[in-house]
N, C-alpha and C positions, 0 to 999 in steps of 0.2 A: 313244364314247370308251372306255368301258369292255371294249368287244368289243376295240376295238383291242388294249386292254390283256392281255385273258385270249388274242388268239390269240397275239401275242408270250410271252407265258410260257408257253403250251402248247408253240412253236417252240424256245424254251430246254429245255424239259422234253426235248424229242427228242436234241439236239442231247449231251445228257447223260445222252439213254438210260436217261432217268425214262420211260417210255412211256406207263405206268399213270397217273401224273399227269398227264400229257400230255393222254391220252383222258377225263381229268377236265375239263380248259382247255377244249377243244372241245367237248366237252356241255354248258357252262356259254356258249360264245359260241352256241351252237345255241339256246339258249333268246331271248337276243336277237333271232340272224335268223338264222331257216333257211334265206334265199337263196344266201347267201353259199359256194359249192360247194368254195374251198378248205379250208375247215374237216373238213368232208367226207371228202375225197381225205387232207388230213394224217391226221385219225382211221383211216381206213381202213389207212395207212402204219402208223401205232403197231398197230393190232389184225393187222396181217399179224406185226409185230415180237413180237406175246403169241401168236404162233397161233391167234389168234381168226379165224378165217376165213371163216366164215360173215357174222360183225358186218363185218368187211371189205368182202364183198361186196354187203351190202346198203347200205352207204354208197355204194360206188359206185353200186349201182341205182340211185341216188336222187340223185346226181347226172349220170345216163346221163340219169332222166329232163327233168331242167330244162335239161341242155347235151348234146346228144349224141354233142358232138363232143370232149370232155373226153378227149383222150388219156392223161394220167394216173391215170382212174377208169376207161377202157379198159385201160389196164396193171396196174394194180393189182387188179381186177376178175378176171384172168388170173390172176395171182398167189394170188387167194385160192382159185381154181377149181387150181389146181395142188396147193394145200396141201391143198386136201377132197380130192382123188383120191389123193395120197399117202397121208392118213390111214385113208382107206376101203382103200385096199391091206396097210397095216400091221395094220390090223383085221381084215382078212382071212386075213393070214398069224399070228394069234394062237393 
């Protein structure tokens, strides 16, 4: 019930582009149940939104590895692999 509780307000947090809070909601329902892989895929969503791309991607690893067929953490997954190679180019050209 409680999970329930914190992914719904993790969901509001996005929806309102609190992100940071957001990815607080879902670290706090992760402590309940790490099964649960859209918690996951959301987190991963807020940390593409912070640039966090790396934390991004390895949310998705980690739901690639209990579902493998999780096309959302195959996209997003993409997306965080997109922002590393951006960032590595920018860094490049400094």
């Amino acid at each position: 019930e409680k999970f329930k509780t914190l992914k719904n307000e993790g969901n509001d947090c996005v929806k309102k582009g609190k992100y940071e809070e957001a990815v607080n909601k879902y670290s706090e329902c992760m402590k309940l149940n790490t099964e649960e892989c859209t918690i996951y895929t959301n987190r991963a969503l807020c940390y593409l939104k912070l640039y966090k791309y790396e934390e991004a991607k390895q949310d998705c690893d980690h739901v690639l590895q209990i579902e493998d067929s999780n096309i959302k953490a195959f996209y997003r997954r993409a997306l965080a692999y997109k922002g590393l190679q951006v960032r590595k180019k920018n860094m490049a050209g400094i």
